[in-house]
C-alpha positions as CSV (number, residue, x, y, z in Angstrom):
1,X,1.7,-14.8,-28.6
2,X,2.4,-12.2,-25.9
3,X,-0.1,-10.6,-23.9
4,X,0.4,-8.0,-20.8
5,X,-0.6,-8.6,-17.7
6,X,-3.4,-6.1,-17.3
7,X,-5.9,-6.8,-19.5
8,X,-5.1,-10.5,-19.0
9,X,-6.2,-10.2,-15.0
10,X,-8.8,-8.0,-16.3
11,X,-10.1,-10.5,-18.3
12,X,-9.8,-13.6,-16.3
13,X,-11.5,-12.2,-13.3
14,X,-14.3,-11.5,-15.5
15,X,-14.5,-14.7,-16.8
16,X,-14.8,-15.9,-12.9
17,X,-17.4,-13.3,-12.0
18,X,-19.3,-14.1,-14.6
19,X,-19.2,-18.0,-13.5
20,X,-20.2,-17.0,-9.9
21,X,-17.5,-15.9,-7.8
22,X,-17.7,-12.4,-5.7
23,X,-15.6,-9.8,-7.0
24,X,-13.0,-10.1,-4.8
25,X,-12.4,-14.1,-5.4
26,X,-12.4,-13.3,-8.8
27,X,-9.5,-10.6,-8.6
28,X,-7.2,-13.0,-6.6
29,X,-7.7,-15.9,-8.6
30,X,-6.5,-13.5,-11.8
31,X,-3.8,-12.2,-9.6
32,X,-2.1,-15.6,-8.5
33,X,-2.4,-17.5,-11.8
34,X,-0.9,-14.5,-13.8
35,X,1.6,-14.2,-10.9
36,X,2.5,-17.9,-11.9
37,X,2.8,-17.3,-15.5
38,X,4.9,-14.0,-14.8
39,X,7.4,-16.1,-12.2
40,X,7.7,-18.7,-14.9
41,X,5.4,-21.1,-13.4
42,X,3.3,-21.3,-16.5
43,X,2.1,-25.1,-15.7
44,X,-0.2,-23.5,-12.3
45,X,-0.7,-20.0,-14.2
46,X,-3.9,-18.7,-16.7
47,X,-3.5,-22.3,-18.1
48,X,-5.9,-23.4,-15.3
49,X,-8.8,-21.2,-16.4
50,X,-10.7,-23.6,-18.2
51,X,-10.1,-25.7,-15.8
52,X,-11.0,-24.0,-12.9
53,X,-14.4,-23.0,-14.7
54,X,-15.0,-26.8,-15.4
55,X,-14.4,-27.6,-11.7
56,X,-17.1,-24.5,-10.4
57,X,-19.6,-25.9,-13.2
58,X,-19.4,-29.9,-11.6
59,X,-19.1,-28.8,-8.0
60,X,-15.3,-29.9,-7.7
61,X,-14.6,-25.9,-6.4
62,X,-16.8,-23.9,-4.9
63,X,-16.5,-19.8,-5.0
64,X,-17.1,-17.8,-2.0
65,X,-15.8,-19.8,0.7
66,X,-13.6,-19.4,3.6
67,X,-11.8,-21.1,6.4
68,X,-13.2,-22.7,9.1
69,X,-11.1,-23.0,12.5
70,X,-11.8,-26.6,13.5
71,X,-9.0,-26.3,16.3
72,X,-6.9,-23.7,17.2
73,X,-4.1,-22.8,19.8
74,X,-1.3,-20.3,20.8
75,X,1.1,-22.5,17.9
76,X,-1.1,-24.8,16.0
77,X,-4.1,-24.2,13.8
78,X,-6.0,-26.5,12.0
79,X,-8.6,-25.1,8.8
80,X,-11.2,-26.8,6.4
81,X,-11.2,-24.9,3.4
82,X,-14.4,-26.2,2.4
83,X,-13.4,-26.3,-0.8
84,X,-13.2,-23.0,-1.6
85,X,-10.8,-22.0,-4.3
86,X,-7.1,-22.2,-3.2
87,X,-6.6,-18.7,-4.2
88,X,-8.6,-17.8,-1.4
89,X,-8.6,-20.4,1.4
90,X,-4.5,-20.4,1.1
91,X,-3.9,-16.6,1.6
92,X,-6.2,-17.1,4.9
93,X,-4.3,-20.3,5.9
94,X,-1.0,-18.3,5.5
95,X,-2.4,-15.0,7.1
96,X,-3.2,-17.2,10.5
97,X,0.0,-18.9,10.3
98,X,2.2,-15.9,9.7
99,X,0.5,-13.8,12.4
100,X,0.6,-16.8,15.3
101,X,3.8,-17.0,14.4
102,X,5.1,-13.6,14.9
103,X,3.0,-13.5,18.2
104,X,4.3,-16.8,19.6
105,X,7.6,-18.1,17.1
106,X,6.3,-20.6,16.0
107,X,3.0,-21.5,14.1
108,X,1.4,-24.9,12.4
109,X,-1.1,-24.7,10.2
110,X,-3.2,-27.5,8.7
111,X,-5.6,-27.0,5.8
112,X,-7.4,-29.7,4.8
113,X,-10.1,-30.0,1.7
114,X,-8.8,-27.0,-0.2
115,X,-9.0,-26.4,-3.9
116,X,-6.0,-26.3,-5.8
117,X,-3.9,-24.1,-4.5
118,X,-1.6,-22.6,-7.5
119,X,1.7,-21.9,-7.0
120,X,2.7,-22.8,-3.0
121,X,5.9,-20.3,-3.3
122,X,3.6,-17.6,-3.0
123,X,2.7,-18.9,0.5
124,X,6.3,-18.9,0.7
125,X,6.9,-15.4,-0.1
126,X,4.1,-14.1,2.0
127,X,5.8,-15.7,4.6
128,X,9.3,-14.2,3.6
129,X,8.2,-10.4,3.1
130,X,7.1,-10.8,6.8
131,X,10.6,-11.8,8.0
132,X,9.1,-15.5,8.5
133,X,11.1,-18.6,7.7
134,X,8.2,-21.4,6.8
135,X,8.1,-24.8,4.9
136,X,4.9,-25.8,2.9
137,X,4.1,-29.7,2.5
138,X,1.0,-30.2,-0.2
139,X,-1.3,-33.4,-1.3
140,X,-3.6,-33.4,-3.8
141,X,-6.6,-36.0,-2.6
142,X,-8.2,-38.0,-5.5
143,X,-5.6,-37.0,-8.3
144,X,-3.6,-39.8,-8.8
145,X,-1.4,-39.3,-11.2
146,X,2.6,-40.3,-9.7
147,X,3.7,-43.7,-9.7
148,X,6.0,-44.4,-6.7
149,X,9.9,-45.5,-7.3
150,X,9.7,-48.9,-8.6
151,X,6.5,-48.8,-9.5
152,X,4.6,-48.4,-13.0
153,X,0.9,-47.6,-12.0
154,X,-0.9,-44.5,-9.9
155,X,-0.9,-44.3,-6.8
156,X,-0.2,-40.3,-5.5
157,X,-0.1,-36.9,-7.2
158,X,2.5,-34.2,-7.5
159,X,3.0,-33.3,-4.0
160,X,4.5,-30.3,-3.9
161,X,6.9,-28.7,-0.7
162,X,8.2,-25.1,-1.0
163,X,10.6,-23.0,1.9
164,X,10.7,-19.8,1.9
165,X,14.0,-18.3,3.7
166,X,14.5,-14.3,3.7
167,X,18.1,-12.6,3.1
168,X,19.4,-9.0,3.6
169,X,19.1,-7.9,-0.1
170,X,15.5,-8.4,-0.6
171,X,15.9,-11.5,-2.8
172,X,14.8,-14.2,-0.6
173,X,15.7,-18.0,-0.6
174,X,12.2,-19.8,-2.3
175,X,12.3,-23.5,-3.3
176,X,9.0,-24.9,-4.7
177,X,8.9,-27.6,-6.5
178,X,6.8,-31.0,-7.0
179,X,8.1,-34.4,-6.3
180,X,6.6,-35.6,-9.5
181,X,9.6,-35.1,-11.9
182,X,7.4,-32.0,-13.8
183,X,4.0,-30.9,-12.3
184,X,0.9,-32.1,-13.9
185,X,0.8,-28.4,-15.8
186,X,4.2,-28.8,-17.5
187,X,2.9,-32.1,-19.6
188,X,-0.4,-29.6,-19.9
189,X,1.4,-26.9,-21.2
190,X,3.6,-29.8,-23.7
191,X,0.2,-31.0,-24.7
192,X,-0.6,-27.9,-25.5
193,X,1.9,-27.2,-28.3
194,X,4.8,-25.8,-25.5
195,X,8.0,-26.9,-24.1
196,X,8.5,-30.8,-24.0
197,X,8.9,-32.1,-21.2
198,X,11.9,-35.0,-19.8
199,X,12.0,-38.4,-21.8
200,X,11.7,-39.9,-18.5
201,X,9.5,-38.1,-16.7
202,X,6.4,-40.4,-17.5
203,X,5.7,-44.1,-17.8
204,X,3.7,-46.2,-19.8
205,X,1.5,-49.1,-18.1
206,X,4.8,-51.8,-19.2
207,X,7.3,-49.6,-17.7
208,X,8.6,-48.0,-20.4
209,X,10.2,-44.4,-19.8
210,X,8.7,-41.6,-22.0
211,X,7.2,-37.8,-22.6
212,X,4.5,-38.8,-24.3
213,X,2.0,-36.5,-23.4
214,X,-0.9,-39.1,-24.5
215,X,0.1,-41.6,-21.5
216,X,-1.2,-39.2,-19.1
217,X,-4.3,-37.8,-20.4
218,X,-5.5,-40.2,-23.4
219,X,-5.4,-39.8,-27.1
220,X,-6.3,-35.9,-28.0
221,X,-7.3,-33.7,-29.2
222,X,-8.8,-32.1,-26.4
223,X,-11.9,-30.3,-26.6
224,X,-11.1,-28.1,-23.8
225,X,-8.9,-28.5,-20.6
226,X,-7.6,-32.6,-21.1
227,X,-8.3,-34.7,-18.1
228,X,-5.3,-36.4,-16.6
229,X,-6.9,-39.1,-15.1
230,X,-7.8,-41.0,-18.3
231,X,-4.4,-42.3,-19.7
232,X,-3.1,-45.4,-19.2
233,X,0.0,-44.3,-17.4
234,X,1.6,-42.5,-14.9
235,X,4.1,-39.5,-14.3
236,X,7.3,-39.9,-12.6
237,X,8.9,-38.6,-9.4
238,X,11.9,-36.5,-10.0
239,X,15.3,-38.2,-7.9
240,X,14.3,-41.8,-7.8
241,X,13.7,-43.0,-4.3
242,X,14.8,-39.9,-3.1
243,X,12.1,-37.8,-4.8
244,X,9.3,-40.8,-3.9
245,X,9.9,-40.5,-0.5
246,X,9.3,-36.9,-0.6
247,X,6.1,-37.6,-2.2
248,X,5.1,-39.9,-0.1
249,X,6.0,-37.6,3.1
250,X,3.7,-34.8,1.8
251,X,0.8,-37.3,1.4
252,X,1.5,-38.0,4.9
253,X,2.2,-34.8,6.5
254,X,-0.5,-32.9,4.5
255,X,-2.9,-35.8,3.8
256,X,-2.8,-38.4,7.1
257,X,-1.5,-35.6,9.7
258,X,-3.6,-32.4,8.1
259,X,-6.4,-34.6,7.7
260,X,-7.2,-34.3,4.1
261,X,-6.5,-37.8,3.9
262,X,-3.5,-39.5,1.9
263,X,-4.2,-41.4,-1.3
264,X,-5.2,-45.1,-0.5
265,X,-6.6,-45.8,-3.7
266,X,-10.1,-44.1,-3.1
267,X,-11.3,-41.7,-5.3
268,X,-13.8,-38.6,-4.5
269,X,-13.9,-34.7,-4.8
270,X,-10.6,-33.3,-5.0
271,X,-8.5,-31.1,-2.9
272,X,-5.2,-30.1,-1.5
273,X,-4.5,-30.7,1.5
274,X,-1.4,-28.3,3.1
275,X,0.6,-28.6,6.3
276,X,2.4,-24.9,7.1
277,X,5.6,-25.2,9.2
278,X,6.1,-20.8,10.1
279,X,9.0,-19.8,12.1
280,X,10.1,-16.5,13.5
281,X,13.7,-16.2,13.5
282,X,14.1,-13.1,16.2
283,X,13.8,-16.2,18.4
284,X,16.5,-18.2,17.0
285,X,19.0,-15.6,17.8
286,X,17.7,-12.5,15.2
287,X,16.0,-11.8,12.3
288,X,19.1,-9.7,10.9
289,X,21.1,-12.8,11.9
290,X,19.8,-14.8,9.8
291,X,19.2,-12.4,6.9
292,X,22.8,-11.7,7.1
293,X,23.9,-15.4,7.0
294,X,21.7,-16.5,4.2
295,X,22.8,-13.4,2.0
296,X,26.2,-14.8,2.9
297,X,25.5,-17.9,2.3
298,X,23.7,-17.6,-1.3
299,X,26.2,-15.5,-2.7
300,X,29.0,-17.9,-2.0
301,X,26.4,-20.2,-4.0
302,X,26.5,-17.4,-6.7
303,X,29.5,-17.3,-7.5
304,X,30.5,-20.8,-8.1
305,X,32.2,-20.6,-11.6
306,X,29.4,-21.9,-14.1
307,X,29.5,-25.0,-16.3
308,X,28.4,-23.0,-18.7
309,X,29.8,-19.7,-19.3
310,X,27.0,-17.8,-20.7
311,X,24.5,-19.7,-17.6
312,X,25.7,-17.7,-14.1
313,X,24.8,-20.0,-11.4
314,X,21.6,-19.2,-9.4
315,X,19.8,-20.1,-6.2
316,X,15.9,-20.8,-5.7
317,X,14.4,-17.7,-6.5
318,X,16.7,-16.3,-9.1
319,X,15.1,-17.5,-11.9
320,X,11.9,-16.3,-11.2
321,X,12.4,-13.0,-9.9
322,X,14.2,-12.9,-13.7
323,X,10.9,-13.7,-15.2
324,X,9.1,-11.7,-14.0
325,X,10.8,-8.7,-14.5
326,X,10.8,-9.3,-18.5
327,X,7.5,-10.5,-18.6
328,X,6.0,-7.5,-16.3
329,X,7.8,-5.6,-19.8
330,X,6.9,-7.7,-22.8
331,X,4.0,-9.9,-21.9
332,X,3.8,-13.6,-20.9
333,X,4.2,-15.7,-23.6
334,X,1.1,-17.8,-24.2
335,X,0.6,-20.7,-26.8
336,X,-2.2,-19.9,-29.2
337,X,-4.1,-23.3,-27.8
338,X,-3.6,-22.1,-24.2
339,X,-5.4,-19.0,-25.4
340,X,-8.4,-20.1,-27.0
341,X,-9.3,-22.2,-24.5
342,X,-9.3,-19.2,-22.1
343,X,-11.8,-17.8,-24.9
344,X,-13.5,-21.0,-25.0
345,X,-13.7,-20.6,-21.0
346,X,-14.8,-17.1,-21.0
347,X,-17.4,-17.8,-23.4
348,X,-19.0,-21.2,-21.7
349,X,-19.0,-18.7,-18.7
350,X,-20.9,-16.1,-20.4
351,X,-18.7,-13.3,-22.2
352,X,-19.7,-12.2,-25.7
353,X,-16.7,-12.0,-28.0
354,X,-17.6,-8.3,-28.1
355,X,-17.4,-8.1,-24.0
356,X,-14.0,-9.8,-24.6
357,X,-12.4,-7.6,-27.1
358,X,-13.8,-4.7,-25.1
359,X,-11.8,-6.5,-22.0
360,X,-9.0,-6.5,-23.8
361,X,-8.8,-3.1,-24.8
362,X,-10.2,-4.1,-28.4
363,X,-13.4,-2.0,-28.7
364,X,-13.8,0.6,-31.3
């Protein structure tokens, strides 16, 4: 099914209000996880809601929270996030980072015990649209879900890294992606009745390759949100050794050095940890330099002559800026269990099926 942005942020913060979070929280938690679904990013988009209302129910988030400045200099922060939802405690990591930087040139910034965060290029962008270069390195603290290369049990999560780079046209340069091979969400969304996702991109407790959604979260069906820690098995990370390492460098940027702690094998409330890397590039010889050189640079990436004809060749960013402009004009496409869970969450939180319809612009 396809259903427009508004009423789908109008419902969603609803359903958030209603399960304790000030009005505020509740509007930017609609606004980044539609944002996700709109950009494509449908795995860290509305599909989290159920989620997300389970985690304020057991204590895992809590609403209403904000940074705390544990240490803080002319170039380097460091935040707890007390965790607060990452929809909130991110934008206020980012805002410190960005504006240090622009003061100074340069700005690290170290959250530590945040919920999850969503989508990390929007940290990226946010960077970008204030003529900031920056590099995001994520853990996620008691989710093990990754095997490393080589191995065939859990021992890290998806560890996610995003840069953000601007250009002259207004279509900046923004990589994010997890180490895993596919975030958690994209085996979510396949369990959910969506796209598949890789053959290889999880692995069963004997080693054997597959994208059998079951390995990660158990036998279904699922009642509500499915819980990826109780399969047997494990996801994979995308690029072999390549893509472990990077996993393994996020737990220990974001996790040892940001002080959310990297996964040893001990288990307790989750978070995400982020380390934030800003740089000002009026210092590195100009902003419009560099604008200038990575328009360059992107087009000649552009217009590589496809593989496939009918596929033009894009660069980090391209794909979702696409997105989003046809789903800002049909809808975002949502499968029919993804949406009835978001019922099932707005009704555990409180919403009459009358309050929803009238939400959704269904009332008489």
């Amino acid at each position: 099914m396809l259903v427009q942005v508004a009423p789908l942020r109008t419902l969603i913060t609803a359903i958030f209000v209603e399960a304790g979070c000030p009005d505020d929280e509740a509007e930017r938690i609609a606004y980044f996880l539609s944002k996700a679904n709109l950009t494509g990013h449908d795995s860290h988009g509305v599909i989290r809601v159920p989620r997300y209302v389970e985690w304020l129910g057991t204590g895992r988030v809590r609403a209403g929270q904000h940074v705390e400045t544990l240490v803080d200099t002319p170039a380097i922060t460091l935040l707890d996030g007390k965790h607060g939802f990452g929809q909130t405690v991110g934008p206020e990591a980012c805002r410190i980072g960005i504006d240090k930087a622009l003061a100074n040139g340069v700005a690290v910034v170290a959250l530590r015990n945040a919920g999850h965060l969503g989508r990390i290029g929007d940290f990226a962008e946010s960077a970008v649209e204030a003529g900031l270069v920056s590099i995001h390195f994520v853990n996620v603290h008691s989710s093990l879900l990754v095997a490393p290369f080589g191995g065939a049990d859990r021992r890290t999560s998806t560890n996610p890294i995003a840069i953000g780079v601007p250009t002259s046209d207004g279509k900046p340069f923004i990589l994010d992606f997890a180490t895993s091979m596919v975030a958690e969400g994209k085996v979510l969304v396949a369990r959910q009745g969506g796209k598949p996702v890789p053959g290889d991109a999880l692995i069963s407790p004997e080693g054997r390759m597959t994208n059998d959604p079951d390995v990660l979260y158990g036998p279904g069906p699922d009642p509500g949100s499915p819980d990826p820690t109780k399969g047997p098995g494990a996801m994979r990370t995308f690029g072999e050794h390549k893509g472990s390492g990077l996993s393994l460098a996020c737990d220990l940027l974001a996790g040892a050095l940001g002080g959310s702690g990297a996964n040893c094998g001990e288990v307790g409330l989750f978070h995400n940890g982020m380390l934030s890397i800003y740089l000002d590039p009026k210092m590195f010889g100009g902003e419009q330099q560099l604008r200038d050189e990575a328009q360059r640079y992107v087009d000649y990436m552009r217009s590589s002559r496809p593989a496939d004809p009918a596929a033009p060749v894009m660069v980090p960013g391209d794909k979702e800026r696409k997105l989003e402009a046809e789903r800002t004009r049909d809808g975002i496409p949502l499968p029919d269990h993804t949406w009835n869970a978001i019922l099932g969450a707005a009704r555990s939180a409180g919403l009459s099926d009358t309050r929803i319809d009238e939400l959704l612009g269904k009332a008489a």
